[in-house]
N, C-alpha and C positions, 0 to 999 in steps of 0.2 A: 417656654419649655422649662422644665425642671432639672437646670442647667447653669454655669455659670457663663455661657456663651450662646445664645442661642442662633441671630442673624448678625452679629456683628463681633466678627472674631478678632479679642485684643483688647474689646473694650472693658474687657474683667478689671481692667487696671485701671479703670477710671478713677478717681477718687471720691464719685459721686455716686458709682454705682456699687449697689450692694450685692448684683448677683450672685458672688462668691458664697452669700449665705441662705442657699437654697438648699442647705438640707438642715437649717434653723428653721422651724414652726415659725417663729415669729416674723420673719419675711414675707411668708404666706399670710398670716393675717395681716400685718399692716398693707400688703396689697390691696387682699380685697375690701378694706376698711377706705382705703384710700379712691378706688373703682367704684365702689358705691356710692361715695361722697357726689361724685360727677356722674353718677345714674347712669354710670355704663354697661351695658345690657347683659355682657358675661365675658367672663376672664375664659379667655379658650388656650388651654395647656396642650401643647403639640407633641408628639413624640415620635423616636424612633428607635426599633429594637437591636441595631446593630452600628459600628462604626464606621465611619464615612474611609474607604479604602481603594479608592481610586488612583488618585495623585499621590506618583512618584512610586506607585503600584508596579504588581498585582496586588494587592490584600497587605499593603500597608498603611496602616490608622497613624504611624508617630509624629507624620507632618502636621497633626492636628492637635495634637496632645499641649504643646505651649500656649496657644491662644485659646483655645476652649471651642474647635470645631464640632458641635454639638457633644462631645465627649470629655466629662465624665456627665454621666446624667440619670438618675432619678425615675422612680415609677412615678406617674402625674395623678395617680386615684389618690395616694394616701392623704396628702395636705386638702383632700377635700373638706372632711368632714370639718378640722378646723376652723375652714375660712368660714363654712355655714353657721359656727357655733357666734359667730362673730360680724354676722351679719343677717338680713331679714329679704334684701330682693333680689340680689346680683345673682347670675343665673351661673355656673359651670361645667366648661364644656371639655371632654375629656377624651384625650387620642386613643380608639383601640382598636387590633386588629381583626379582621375576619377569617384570617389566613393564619393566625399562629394562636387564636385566643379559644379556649374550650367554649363554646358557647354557652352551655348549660352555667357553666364558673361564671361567664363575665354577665350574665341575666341578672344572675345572685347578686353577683355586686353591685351593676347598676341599680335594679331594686332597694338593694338597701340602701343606697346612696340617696337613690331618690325620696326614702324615707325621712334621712339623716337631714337633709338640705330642706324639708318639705315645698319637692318638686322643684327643686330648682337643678336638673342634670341634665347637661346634651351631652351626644355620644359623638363625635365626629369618627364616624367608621371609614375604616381605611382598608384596604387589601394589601398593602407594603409592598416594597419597592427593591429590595437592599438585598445582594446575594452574600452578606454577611448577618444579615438578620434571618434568610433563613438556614444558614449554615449554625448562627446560635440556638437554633430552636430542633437542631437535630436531622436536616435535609442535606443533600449533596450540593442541589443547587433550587435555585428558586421554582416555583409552578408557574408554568406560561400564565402571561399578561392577562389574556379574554377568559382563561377559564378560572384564575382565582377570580375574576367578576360574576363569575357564573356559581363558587363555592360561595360568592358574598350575599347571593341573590338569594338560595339555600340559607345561608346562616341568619340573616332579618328575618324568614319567612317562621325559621326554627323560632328564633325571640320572641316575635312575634306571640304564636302559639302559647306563649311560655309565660310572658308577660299581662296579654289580653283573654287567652282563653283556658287557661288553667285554673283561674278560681272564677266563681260569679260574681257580680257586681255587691250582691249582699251575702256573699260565705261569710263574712265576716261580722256576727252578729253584737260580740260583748257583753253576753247574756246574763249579769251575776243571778239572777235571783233564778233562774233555771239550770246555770253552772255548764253555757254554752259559749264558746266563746268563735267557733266556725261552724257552721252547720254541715251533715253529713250528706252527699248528696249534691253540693255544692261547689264539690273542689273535684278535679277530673285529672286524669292522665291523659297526656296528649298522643303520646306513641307515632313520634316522626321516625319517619322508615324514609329517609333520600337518597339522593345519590352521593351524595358526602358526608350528611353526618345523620347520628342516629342519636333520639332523646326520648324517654320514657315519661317524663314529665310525672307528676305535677310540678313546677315552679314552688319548691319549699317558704317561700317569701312569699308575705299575703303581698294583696293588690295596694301599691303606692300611689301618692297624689296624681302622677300622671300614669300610671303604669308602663308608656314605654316611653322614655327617656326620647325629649327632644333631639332630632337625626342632622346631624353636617356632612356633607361629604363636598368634595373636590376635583371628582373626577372630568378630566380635559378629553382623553382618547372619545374614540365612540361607543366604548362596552361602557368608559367611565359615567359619558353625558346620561344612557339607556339606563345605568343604577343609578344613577340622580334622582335624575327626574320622576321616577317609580317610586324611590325609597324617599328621597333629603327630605326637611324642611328648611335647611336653609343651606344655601350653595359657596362656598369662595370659587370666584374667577378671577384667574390670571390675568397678566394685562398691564400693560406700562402706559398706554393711552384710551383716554373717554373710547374714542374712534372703533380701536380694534376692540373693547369688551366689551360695547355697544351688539357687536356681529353673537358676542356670546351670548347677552342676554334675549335678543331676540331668537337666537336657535333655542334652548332653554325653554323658551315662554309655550316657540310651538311645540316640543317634543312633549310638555307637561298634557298639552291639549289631546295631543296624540296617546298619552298613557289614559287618558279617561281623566287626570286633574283639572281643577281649575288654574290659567295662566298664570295666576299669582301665588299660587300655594305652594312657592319655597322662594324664600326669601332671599336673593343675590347678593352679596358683599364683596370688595376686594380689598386687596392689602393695599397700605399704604403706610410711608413713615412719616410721621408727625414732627416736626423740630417746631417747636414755637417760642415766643419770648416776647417781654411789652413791645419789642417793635422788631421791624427787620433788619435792625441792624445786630441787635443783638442776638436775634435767632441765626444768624449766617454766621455770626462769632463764634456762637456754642456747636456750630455746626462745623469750624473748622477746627475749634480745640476735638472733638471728636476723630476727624482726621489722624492727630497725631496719634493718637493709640491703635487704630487700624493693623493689622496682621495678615498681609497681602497671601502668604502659607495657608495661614486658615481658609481666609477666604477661595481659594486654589483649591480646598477640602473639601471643603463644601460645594462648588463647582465640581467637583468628580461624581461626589454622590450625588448631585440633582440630576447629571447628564450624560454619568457613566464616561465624560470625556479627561482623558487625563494632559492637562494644559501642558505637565514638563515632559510633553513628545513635543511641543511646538515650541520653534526658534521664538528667539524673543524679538524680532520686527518683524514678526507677519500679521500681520495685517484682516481680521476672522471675521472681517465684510466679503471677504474674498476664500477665505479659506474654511476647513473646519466643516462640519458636521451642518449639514441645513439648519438641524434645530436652532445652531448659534448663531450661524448668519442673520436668521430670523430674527432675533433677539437684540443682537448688535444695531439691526437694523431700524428696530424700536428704538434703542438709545440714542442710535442718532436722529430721529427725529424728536426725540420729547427732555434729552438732557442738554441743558443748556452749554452752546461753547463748544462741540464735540461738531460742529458741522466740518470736515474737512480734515479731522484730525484720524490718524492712524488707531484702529482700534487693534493695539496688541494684548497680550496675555494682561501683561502688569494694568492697563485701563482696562482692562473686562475688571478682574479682581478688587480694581479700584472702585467702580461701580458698584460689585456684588457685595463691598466688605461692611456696609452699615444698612443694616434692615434690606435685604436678601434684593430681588429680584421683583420689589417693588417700585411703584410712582412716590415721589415726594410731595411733601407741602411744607416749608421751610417760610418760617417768616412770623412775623405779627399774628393779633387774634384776627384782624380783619383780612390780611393777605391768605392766610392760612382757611381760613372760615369760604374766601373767594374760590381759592381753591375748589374746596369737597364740593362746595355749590356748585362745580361747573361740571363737575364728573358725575353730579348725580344728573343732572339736565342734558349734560350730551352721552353718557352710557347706560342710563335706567336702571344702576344699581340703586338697590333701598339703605345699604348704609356701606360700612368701612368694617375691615380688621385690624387694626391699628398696631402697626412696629414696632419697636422700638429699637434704640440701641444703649442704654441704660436703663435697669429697672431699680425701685421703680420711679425714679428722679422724675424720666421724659412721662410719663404716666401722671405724677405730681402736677407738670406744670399745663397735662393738658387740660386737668381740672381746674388749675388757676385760672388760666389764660381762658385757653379755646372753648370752652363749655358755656361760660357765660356768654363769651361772645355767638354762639351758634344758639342759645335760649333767646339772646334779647332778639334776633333775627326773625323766630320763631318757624326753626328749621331741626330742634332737639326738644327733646319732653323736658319739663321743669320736675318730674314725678314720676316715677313707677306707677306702672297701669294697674298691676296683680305682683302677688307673691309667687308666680313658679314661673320654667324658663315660657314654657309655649304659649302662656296666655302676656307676658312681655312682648314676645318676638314679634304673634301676630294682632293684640291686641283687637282682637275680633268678640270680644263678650262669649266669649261661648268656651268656655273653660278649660279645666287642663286636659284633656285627654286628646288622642288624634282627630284630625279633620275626617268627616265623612268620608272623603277622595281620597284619602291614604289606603294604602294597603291594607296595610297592619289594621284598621279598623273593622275592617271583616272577619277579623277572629276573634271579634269582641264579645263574652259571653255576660251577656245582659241579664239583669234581675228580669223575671218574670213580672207581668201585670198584676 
């Protein structure tokens, strides 16, 4: 996030970590200098339009303001173009919304982005969450759940259109010695007339390397899984253990089949936090110097905004195996099976927080290149994801050492690429030879307007 707090609130104060200088350019480039170094496939910038105002609420943000509960934070487009000037494969994936973003505006810019980067932009589309994000955007209160999925399925379809069939595959000729440089004829108005939004089209941005920007999405509900698996190309699933995202990626695999995809045409990741170090002694060290900077508040913050639950209604020894909201029981319930030492122990407020306060509501790998490395190998084997989104709680130190450390050890395994495949994000992701533009099976490919024979 473009943030000096993102999943680990408190750690602004590290003295390792630079987050605090994220509205410096030069942060953003030495990240991605540093991400590419270790051939990691894309720096994905997360965001949210509103403050987390749950805890210790109604629509109070100041619990969050001292440790950096996703607030203050930054537009995630702008330090794009930078990191691309500064780099050749690393791919960038960028949060926007369906639900508060002009379609037609955010076309333009991914387009031009996609230009600026040559092809290296994903778009991780989101429908948002936050009844303070849509109160910043000018609403009373938020649009029901199914049917901003239902404006999101509308708003691709608009992109779509805008990206793929607005100009031909050769409007764009270059012609000096005839003094042509699009040809007439070639470039169209699309004239979307839907039930949410309305675009005249053409797309003022000629046709970029990929012309529509490689797709993420997230969605858990069942409107969310139904735009996945139609739209994504590449998925994050939730998930604390191989076990239960395992149940994910098999629902996934079949609903793609069910859209008319093929099973594997979106690629599954989940989160995880990385602590690594030359051995595991020393990764559990830097793991508990970490601890002491933790901001149990923030983290409290941020638990409001993911669950809408506000913790300081509940006493502080009860116990939220038993109490509280299904969703957390559920959750709690995960912890204690997959976090070590927690068999038996009371899960109150201050250990939920404790949990939540260093890289969110992910699984860990803490340790050496080779305990760490055993790790990912066992969650790719027992849950069928194809890779990771990687946490952190210092940037970009933990990021540093996971190109020291963990990279070589995961190449010499030969379980990670020693090399980029291609230069743009979709022909990295799925390294299928067959280039930047979408898969046949996508949607959006059917509005593709082809050169003539």
């Amino acid at each position: 996030m473009s943030t000096p707090g993102h999943l680990a609130p408190g750690l602004w104060r590290h003295p390792r970590n630079r987050s605090t200088q994220y509205t410096d350019i030069e942060y953003w480039t030495d990240m991605a200098k540093i991400l590419e170094k270790g051939k990691i496939h894309s720096i994905f910038i997360a965001d949210v339009l509103g403050p987390y105002d749950v805890y210790k609420g109604p629509d109070n943000f100041s619990p969050g303001l001292p440790s950096v509960a996703q607030i203050p934070m930054a537009d995630p487009f702008l330090p794009i173009a930078a990191m691309a000037a500064v780099t050749k494969n690393i791919s960038f994936g960028i949060t926007a919304s369906t639900t508060y973003e002009n379609p037609y505006l955010l076309a333009r810019r991914f387009a031009t982005l996609d230009h600026l980067t040559k092809g290296r932009v994903a778009w991780n589309a989101v429908t948002s969450h936050l009844e303070s994000a849509a109160r910043n955007v000018g609403l009373e209160t938020q649009i029901a759940h199914d049917e901003r999925y239902k404006m999101a399925d509308e708003y691709l379809t608009l992109t779509y259109k805008l990206w793929e069939g607005s100009w031909r595959d050769d409007a764009v000729v270059r012609d000096q010695k005839n003094g042509i440089y699009a040809v007439p004829g070639r470039v169209r108005r699309i004239d979307h007339r839907g039930e949410y939004f309305r675009s005249a089209g053409p797309l003022t941005t000629e046709p970029s390397p990929q012309r529509t920007p490689f797709i993420f999405q997230a969605g858990s509900s069942t409107a969310g899984k139904a735009f996945a698996t139609k739209h994504a190309e590449c998925m994050f699933l939730a998930g604390m253990d191989p076990a239960g995202v395992r149940k994910s990626v098999d629902d996934i695999r079949s609903q793609l089949v069910s859209q008319g995809r093929k099973p594997d045409a979106i690629k599954l990741i989940t989160g995880i936090l990385v602590i690594v170090d030359e051995t595991d002694e020393k990764a559990q060290e830097k793991y508990q110097n970490y601890l002491q900077y933790v901001d149990l508040e923030g983290a409290a913050t941020l638990f409001g905004g993911w669950t809408g639950t506000d913790l300081s209604t509940f006493s502080d020894d009860e116990d939220f195996r038993f109490t509280g909201p299904g969703a957390i029981q559920s959750l709690v319930n995960t912890w204690t099976k997959t976090v070590p030492g927690t068999e038996g122990l009371k899960w109150t407020k201050k250990r939920v927080t404790q949990e939540l306060a260093l890289g969110g509501p992910h699984a860990r790998a803490i340790g050496s290149p080779g305990t760490v490395a055993d790790i990912l190998e066992k969650w790719v084997e027992e849950s069928g994801v194809d890779g990771f989104n990687l946490s952190y709680a210092i940037a970009p130190a933990d990021f540093e050492d996971i190109v020291q450390y963990l990279v070589p050890e995961l190449q010499r395994r030969g379980v990670f690429w020693d090399e980029y495949v291609a230069s743009t994000t979709r022909e990295n992701f799925y390294a299928d030879g067959l280039g930047p533009k979408l898969r046949g099976d996508h949607p959006g490919a059917s509005f593709r307007w082809a050169a003539e024979e």
